[in-house]
C-alpha positions as CSV (number, residue, x, y, z in Angstrom):
1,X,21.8,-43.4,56.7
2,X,23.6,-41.4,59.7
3,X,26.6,-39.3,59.3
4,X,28.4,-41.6,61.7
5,X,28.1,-44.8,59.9
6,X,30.9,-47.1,60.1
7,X,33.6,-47.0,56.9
8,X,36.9,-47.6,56.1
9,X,37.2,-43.8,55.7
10,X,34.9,-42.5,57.6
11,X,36.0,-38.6,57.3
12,X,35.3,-38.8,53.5
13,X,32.1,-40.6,53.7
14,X,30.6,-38.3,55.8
15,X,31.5,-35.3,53.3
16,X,30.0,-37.5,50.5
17,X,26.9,-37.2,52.2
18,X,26.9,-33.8,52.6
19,X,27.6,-32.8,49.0
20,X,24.8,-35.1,48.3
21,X,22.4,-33.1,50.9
22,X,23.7,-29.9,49.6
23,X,22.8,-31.0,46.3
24,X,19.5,-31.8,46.8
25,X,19.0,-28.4,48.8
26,X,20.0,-26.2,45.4
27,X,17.4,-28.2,42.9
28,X,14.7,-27.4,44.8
29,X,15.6,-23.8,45.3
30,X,13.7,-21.1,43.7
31,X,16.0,-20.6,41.1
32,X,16.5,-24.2,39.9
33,X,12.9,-24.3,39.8
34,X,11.8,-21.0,37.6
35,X,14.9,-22.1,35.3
36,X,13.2,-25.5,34.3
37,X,9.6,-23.5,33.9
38,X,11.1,-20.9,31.9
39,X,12.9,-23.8,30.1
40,X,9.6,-26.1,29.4
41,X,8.1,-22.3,27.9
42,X,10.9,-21.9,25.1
43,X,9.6,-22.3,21.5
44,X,12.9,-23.9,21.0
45,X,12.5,-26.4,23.4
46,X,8.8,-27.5,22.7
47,X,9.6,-28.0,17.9
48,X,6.1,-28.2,16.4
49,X,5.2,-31.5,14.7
50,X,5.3,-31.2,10.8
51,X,1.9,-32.5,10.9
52,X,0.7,-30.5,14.0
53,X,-3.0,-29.2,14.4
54,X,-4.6,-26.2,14.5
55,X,-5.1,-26.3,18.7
56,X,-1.2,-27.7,18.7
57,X,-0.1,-24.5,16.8
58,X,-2.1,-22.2,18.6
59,X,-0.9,-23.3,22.0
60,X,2.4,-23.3,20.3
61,X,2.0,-19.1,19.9
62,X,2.0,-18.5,23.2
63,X,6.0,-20.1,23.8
64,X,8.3,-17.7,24.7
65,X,9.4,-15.6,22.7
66,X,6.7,-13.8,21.0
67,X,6.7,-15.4,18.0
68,X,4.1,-16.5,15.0
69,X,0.8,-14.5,14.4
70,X,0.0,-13.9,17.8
71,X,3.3,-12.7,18.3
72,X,3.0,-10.1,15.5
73,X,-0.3,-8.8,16.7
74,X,1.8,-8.7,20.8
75,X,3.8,-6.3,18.8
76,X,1.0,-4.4,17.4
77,X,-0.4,-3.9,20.5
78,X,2.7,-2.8,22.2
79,X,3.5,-0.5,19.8
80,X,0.2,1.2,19.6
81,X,-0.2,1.0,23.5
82,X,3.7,2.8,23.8
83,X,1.9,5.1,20.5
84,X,-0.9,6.4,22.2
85,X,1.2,6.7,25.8
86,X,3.6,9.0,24.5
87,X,1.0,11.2,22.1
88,X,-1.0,11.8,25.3
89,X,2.0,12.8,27.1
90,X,2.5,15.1,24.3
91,X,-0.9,16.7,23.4
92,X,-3.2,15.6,26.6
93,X,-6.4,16.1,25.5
94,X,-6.2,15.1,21.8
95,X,-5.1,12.0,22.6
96,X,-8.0,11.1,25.0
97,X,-11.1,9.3,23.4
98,X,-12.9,11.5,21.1
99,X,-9.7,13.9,20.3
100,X,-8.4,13.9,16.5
101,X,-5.1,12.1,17.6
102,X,-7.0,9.3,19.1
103,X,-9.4,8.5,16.7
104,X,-6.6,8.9,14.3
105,X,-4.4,6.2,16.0
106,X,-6.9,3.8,16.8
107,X,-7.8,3.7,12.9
108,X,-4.7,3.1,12.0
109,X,-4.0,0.1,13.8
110,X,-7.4,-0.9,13.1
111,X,-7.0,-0.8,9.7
112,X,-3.5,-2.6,9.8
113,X,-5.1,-5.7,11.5
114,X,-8.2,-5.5,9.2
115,X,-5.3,-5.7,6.4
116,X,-3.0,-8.5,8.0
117,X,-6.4,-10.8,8.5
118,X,-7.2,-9.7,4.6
119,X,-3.4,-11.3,4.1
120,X,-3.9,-14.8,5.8
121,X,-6.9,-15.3,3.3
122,X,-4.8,-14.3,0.4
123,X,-6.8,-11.3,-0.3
124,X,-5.5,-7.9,-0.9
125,X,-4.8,-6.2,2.7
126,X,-6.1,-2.6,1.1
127,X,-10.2,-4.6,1.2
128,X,-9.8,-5.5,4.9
129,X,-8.0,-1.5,5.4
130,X,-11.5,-0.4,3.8
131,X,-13.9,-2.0,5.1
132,X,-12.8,-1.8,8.8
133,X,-12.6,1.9,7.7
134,X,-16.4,1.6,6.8
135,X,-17.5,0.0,10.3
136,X,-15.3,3.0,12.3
137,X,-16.8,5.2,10.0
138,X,-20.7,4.2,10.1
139,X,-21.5,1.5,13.0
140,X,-22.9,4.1,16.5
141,X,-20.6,3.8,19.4
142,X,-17.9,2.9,17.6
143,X,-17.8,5.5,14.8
144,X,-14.4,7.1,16.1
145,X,-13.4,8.1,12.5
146,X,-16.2,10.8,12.5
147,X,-14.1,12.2,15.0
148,X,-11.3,12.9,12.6
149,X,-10.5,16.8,11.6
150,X,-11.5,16.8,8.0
151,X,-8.0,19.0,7.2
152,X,-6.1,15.7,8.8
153,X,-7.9,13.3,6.7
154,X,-7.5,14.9,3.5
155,X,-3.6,15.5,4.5
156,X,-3.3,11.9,5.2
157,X,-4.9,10.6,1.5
158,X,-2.5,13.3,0.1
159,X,0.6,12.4,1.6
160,X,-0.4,8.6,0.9
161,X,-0.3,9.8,-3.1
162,X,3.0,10.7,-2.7
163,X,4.5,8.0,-1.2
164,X,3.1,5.6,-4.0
165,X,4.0,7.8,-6.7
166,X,7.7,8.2,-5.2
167,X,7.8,4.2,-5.1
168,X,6.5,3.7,-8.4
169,X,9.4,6.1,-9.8
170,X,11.8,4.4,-8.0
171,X,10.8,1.1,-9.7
172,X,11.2,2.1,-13.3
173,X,13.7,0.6,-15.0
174,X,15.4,3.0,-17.4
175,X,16.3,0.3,-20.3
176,X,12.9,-1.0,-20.3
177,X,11.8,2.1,-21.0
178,X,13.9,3.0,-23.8
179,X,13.1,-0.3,-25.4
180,X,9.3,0.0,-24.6
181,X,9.0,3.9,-24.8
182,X,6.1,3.8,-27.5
183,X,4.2,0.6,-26.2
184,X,4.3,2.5,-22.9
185,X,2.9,5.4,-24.3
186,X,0.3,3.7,-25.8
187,X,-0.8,1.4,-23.6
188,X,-0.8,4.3,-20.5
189,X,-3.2,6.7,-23.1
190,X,-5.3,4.9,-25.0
191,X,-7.3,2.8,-22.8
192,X,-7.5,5.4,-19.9
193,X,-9.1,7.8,-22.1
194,X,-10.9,5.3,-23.9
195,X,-12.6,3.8,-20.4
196,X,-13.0,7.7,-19.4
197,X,-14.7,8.4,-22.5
198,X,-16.9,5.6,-22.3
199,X,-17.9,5.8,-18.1
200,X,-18.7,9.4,-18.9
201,X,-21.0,8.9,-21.9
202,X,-22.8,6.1,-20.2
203,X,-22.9,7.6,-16.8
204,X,-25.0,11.0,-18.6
205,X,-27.1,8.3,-20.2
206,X,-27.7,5.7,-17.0
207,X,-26.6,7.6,-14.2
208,X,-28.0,11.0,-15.7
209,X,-24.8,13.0,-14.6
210,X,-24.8,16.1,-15.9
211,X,-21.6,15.9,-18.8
212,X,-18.6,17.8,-17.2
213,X,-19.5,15.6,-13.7
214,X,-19.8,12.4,-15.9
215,X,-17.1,12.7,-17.6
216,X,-15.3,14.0,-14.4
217,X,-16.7,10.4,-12.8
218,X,-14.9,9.2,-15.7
219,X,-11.3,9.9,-14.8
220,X,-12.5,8.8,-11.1
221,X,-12.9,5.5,-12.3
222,X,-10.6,5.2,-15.5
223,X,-7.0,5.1,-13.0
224,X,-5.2,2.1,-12.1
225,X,-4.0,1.5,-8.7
226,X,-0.5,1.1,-8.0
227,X,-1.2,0.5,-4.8
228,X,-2.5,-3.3,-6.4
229,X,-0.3,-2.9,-9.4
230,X,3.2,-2.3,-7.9
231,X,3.8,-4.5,-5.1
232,X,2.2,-7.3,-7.4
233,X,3.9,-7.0,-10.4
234,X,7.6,-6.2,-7.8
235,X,6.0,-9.7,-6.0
236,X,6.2,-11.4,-9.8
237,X,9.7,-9.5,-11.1
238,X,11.2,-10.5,-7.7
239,X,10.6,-14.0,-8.4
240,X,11.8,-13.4,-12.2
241,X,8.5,-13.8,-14.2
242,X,8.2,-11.3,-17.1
243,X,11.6,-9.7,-16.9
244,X,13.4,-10.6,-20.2
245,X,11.3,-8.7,-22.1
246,X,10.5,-6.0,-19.3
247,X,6.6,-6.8,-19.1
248,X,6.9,-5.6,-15.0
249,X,8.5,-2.2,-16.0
250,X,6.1,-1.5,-19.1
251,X,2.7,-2.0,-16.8
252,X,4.4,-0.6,-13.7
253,X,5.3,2.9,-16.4
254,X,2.0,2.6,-17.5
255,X,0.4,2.7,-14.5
256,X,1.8,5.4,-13.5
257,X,1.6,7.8,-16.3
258,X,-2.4,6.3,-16.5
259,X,-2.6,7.6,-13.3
260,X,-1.2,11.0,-13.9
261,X,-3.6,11.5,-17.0
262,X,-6.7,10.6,-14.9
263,X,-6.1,13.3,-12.3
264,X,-5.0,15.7,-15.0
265,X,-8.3,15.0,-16.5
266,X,-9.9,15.0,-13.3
267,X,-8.4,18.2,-12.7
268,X,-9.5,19.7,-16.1
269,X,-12.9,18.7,-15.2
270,X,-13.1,19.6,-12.0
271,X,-12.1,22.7,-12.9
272,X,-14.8,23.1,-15.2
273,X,-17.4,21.8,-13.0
274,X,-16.8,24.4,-10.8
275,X,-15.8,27.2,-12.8
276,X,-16.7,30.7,-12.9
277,X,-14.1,32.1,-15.1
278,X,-12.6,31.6,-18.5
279,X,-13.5,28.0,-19.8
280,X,-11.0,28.4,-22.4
281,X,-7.7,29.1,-19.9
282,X,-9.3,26.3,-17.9
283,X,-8.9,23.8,-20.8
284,X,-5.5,24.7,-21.5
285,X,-4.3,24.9,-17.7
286,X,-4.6,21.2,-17.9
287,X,-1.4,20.6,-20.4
288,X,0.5,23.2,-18.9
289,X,0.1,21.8,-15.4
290,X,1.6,18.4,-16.5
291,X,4.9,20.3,-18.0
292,X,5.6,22.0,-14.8
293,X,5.0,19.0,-13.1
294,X,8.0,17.2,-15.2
295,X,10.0,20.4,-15.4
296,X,10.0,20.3,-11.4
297,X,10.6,16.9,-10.9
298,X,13.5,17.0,-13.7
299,X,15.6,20.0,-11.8
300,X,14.8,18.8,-8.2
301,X,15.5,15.3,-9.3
302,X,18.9,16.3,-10.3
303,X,19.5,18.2,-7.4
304,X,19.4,15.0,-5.1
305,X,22.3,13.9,-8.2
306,X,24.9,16.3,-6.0
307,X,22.7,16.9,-2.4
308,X,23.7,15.2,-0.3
309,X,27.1,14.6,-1.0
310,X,28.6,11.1,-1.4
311,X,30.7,10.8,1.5
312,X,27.8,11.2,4.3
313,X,27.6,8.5,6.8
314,X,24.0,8.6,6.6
315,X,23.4,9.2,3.1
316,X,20.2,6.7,2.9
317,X,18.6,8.6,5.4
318,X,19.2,12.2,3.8
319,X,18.2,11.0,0.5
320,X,15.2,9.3,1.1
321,X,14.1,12.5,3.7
322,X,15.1,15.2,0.6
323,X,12.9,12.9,-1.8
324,X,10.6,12.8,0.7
325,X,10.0,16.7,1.1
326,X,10.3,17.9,-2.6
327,X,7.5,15.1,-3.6
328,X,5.5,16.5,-0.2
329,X,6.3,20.2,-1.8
330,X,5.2,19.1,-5.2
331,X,1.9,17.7,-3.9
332,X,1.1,20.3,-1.4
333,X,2.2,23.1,-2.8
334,X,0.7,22.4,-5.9
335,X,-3.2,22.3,-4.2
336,X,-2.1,25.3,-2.2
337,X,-1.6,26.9,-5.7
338,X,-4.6,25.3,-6.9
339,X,-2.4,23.9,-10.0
340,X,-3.8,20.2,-8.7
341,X,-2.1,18.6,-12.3
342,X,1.6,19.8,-11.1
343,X,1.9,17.6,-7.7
344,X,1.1,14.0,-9.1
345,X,3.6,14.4,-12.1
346,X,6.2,16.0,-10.3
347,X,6.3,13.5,-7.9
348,X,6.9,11.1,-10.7
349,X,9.5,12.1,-12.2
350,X,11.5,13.3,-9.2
351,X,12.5,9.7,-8.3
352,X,12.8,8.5,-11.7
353,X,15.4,11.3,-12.0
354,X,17.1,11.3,-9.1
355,X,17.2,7.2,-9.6
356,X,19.0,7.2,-12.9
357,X,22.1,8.6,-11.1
358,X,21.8,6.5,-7.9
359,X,21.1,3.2,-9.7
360,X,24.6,3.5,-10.8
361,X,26.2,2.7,-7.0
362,X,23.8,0.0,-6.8
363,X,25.4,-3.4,-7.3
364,X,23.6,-5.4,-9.9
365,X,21.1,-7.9,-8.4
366,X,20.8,-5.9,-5.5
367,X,17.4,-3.3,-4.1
368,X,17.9,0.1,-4.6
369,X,17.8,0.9,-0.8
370,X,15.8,4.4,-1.0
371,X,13.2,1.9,-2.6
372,X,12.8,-0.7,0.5
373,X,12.5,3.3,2.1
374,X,9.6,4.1,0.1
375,X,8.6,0.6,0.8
376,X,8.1,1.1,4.9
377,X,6.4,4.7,4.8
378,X,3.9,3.0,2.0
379,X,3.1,0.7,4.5
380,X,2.4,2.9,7.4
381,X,0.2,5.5,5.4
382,X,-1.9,2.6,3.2
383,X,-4.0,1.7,6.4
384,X,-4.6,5.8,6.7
385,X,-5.9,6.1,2.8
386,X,-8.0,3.2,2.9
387,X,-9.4,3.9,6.1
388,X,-9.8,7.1,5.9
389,X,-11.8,6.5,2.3
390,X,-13.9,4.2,4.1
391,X,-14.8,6.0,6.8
392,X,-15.7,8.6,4.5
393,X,-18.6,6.7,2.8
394,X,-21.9,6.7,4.8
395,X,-23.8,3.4,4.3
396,X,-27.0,4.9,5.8
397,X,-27.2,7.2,2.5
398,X,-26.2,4.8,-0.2
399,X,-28.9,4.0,-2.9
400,X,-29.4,0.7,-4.3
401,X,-30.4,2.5,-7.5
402,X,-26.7,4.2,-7.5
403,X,-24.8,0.9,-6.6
404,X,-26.6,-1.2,-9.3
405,X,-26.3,1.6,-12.0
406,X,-22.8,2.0,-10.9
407,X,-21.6,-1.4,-11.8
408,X,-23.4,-1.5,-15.0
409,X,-21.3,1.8,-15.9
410,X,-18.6,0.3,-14.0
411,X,-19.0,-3.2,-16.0
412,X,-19.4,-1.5,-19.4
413,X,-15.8,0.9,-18.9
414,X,-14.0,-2.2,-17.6
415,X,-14.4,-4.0,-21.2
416,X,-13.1,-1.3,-23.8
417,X,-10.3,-0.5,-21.6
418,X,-9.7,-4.9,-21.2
419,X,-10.2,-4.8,-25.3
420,X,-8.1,-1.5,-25.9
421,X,-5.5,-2.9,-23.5
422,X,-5.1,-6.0,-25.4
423,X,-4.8,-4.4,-28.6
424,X,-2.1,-1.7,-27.6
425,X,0.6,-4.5,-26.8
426,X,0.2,-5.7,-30.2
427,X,3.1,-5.6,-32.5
428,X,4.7,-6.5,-29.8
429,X,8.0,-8.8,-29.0
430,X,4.8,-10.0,-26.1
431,X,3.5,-13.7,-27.1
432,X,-0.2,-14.4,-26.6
433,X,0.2,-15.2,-22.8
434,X,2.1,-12.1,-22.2
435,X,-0.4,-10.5,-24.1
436,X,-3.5,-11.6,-22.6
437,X,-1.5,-11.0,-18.7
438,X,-1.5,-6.9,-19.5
439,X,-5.4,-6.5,-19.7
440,X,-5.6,-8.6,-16.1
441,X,-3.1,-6.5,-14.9
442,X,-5.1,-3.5,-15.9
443,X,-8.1,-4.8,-13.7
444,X,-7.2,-3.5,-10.0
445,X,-8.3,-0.1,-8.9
446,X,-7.8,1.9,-5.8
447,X,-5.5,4.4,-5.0
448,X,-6.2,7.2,-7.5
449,X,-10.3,6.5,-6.4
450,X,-9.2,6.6,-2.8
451,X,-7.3,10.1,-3.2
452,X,-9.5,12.1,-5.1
453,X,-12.9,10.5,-4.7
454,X,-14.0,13.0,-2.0
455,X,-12.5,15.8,-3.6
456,X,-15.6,16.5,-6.1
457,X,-17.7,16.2,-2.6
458,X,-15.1,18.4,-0.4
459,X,-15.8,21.4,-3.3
460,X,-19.1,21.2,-3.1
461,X,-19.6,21.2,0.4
462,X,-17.2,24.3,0.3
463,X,-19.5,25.9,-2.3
464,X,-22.9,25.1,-0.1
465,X,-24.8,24.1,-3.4
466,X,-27.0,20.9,-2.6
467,X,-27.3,19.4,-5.6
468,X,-23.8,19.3,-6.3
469,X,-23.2,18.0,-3.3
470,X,-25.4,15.0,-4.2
471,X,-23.6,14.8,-7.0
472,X,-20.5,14.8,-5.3
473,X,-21.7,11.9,-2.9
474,X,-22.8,9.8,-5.7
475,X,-18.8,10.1,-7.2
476,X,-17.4,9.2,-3.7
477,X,-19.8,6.1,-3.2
478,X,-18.8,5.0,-7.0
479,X,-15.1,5.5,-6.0
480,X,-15.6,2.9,-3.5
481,X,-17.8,0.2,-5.3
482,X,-14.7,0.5,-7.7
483,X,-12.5,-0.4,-5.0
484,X,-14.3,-3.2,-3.7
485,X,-15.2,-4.9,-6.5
486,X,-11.8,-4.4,-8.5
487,X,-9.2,-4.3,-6.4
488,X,-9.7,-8.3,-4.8
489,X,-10.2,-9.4,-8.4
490,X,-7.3,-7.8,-10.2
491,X,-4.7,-8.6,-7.2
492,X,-6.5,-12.4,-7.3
493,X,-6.2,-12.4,-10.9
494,X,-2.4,-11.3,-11.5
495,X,-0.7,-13.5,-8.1
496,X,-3.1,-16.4,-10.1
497,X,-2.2,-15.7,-14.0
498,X,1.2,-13.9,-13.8
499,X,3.1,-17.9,-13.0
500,X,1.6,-18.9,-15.6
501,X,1.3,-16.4,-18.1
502,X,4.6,-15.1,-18.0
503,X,8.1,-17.0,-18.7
504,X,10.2,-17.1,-15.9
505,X,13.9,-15.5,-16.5
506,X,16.7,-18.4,-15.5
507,X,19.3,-15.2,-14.5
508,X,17.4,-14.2,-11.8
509,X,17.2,-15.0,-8.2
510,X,19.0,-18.7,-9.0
511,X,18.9,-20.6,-5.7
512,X,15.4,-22.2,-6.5
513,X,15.0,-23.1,-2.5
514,X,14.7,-19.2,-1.5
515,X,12.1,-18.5,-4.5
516,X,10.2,-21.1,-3.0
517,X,10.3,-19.9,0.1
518,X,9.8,-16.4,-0.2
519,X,6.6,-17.7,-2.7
520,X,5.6,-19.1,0.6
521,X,5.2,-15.4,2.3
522,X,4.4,-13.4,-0.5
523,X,1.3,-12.7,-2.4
524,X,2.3,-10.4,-4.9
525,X,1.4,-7.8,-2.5
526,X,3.8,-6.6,-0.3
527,X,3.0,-9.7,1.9
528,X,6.5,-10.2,3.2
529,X,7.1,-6.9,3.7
530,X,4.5,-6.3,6.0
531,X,5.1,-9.7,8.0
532,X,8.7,-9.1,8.5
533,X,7.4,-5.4,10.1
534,X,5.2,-7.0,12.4
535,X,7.3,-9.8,13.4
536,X,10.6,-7.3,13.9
537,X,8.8,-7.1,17.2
């Protein structure tokens, strides 16, 4: 139709079809045209089905904006790429392939993908952190961790100590204790020495280690990991299970002090094992080393009471960076010392301390914020520890002999400390359940092994005697079968048993829809701690 078409109004008809030719001339422009693409790529314009496949939801990932798994491991990768950019910037060649900083980086990412794959098949994320440690540790070509500093690596594993000894102090809960004080006591001593006692008699008998290293591998194995223990008990006590009668508190105390008497022990016997002095001032530096340790943490612990003061704007931040540095003192300064038994205990009872005071400006119900704190630095140096662990174990020497010996020692510790366990929550407010849930609890091991497993074989080395640093080799490698075969099957067996071993409390966490869903993203490890990280990108 022409413009000059016959109308009543002929003026307005022609404008009509102008507008209408105008119209037609902006929806095909450019603009018009990116604005439906970008519009048939939103996420929120494209809802999955409730009964979508696997193919539908992976297509599904790729929607802007980043979003799901594969937008998590987008943020991983921008984050290391923006990482490793401004490091180079910073120290040039150390950043370059085959520099300290570069290996470093690269197994730290490594390791945190290793762990969020470990996490969508409901296994603990610390296997997938060590075993991708043992690939960039023993496979050629891609063995960057050998190019690790040693100094840097142990740094790392000691730093790592602290942070899970800070979180476990922060988690203690003061009235548990005072109701649970001797059960605590009990069930932290008896079956770690107990299992000591018994790995070290039958290592000298099936291993053939002479006793001080025996015993010494021992206290390796004898520790509990909080790195398991914590975040899956805090998993279970955030979903109420156990808390009326403060079962989460008593194993998360006992852990911790278990863990403090194995390297106290290990100390002791390390000390012995390599002694040249007075055996009889090395015996007693043990004891002494674990009262400094709580005197420290007691007086810097109330420091952080008054410093800083109240009214700062940022008084989360100062806080958790004080806490930070006085458990970093107490652990460093302690090895620079060589007083090993004063760091671990120290940085205990610092945050235990320092919480007593700071729990009181905590509304009830509510997370002690220096916790959720602890909480991200835990999961930034975890991938470090078990990488670095992994990458420390060198397949190509293992023995078969060791390995199979090694679970038979392993095998015949794990059942007194099960049976002594057991029988240490008796007399007991604890019901059968309950009862048989503390000995499952006590299964997982890693973080203690991980941290001082080398440290036998780093002595050695440094005193350039051969045999003990077989010896110290065949620790290490034990350190690690512990971890594998322990740590899967205690984390498995307390996010399986703790529903339905424990009662649930009906005060806590009362809208039943946000139990279910947070059940939904957490494992009893840490699980949604570590998704909302990599999906804050």
């Amino acid at each position: 139709m022409s413009a000059d078409t016959v109308s009543p109004d002929g003026t307005r008809f022609e404008m009509q079809i102008q507008d209408q030719t105008s119209n037609n001339s902006r929806n095909d422009s450019p603009r018009n045209v990116f604005r439906a693409c970008y519009a048939y790529l939103m996420a929120e314009n494209n809802p999955l089905e409730p009964n979508a496949s696997i193919f539908r939801r992976f297509l599904h990932g790729f929607m802007c904006p980043p979003h799901s798994r594969l937008g998590a491991f987008l943020f991983i990768f921008v984050i290391g790429a923006s990482s490793w950019a401004t490091l180079y910037f910073i120290t040039g060649e150390s950043a370059l392939p085959g520099g300290n900083l570069f290996s470093l980086l690269i197994l730290f990412f490594a390791c945190w993908c290793g762990g969020y794959i470990m996490q969508i098949f409901r296994l603990p994320p610390l296997l997938g952190m060590l075993l991708v440690g043992g690939v960039l540790g023993n496979v050629p070509h891609i063995d960057i961790a050998n190019d690790i500093h040693q100094e840097w690596s142990s740094g790392c594993r000691m730093i790592s100590l602290c942070v899970i000894l800070i979180r476990a102090g922060l988690g203690l809960d003061t009235k548990a204790l005072k109701r649970l004080s001797f059960v605590v006591a009990r069930l932290a001593c008896c079956p770690c020495l107990i299992e000591a006692i018994v790995d070290g008699i039958a290592a000298h008998i099936i291993l053939g280690f002479p006793w001080s290293w025996a015993f010494m591998l021992g206290f390796v194995i004898a520790a509990v990991s909080p790195a398991v223990v914590v975040p899956s008990l805090l998993g279970l006590s955030d979903r109420g299970y156990g808390l009326d009668k403060g079962i989460p508190t008593l194993i998360i105390a006992a852990a911790s002090i278990d863990d403090v008497l194995s390297i106290t022990g290990f100390g002791v016997l390390l000390g012995i094992s390599f002694s040249k002095g007075n055996i009889i001032w090395t015996l007693f530096k043990g004891p002494i080393e674990a009262i400094i340790g709580v005197l420290y943490g007691i007086v810097t612990g109330v420091i952080l009471w008054y410093v800083p003061q109240k009214s700062s704007k940022h008084l989360v931040l100062f806080r958790s960076i004080l806490l930070m540095a006085f458990g970093l003192i107490a652990i460093f300064g302690s090895r620079k010392l060589e007083w090993s038994g004063v760091g671990p205990l120290g940085a205990l009872t610092l945050p235990f301390v320092a919480a007593l005071r700071w729990r009181l400006e905590v509304p009830d119900g509510k997370k002690n914020p220096i916790a959720e704190v602890a909480g991200v630095l835990w999961m930034i140096f975890q991938p470090l520890l078990f990488g670095l662990i992994g990458a420390e174990v060198k397949i190509s020497l293992l023995s078969p002999d060791t390995i199979g010996l090694g679970i038979a020692v392993l095998c015949i510790g794990m059942t007194f400390r099960m049976a002594v366990a057991f029988l240490a929550v008796f007399r007991t407010n604890l019901n059968m359940k309950e009862r048989l849930f503390v000995p499952i609890a006590w299964l997982p091991k890693a973080t203690v092994q991980a941290a001082i497993g080398a440290v036998a074989l780093d002595n050695a080395r440094t005193a350039g005697d051969e045999d003990l640093i077989i010896l110290g080799q065949k620790i290490l490698e034990l350190a690690v079968l512990v971890i594998l075969v322990t740590a899967p099957l205690g984390s498995i067996g307390i996010s399986l048993t703790g529903p339905r071993l424990l009662k649930k409390s009906p005060t806590q966490h009362g809208e039943k829809d946000k139990e279910d869903t947070q059940s939904k993203v957490e494992d009893g490890n840490g699980r949604h701690e570590t998704q909302n990280l990599l999906n804050s990108g």
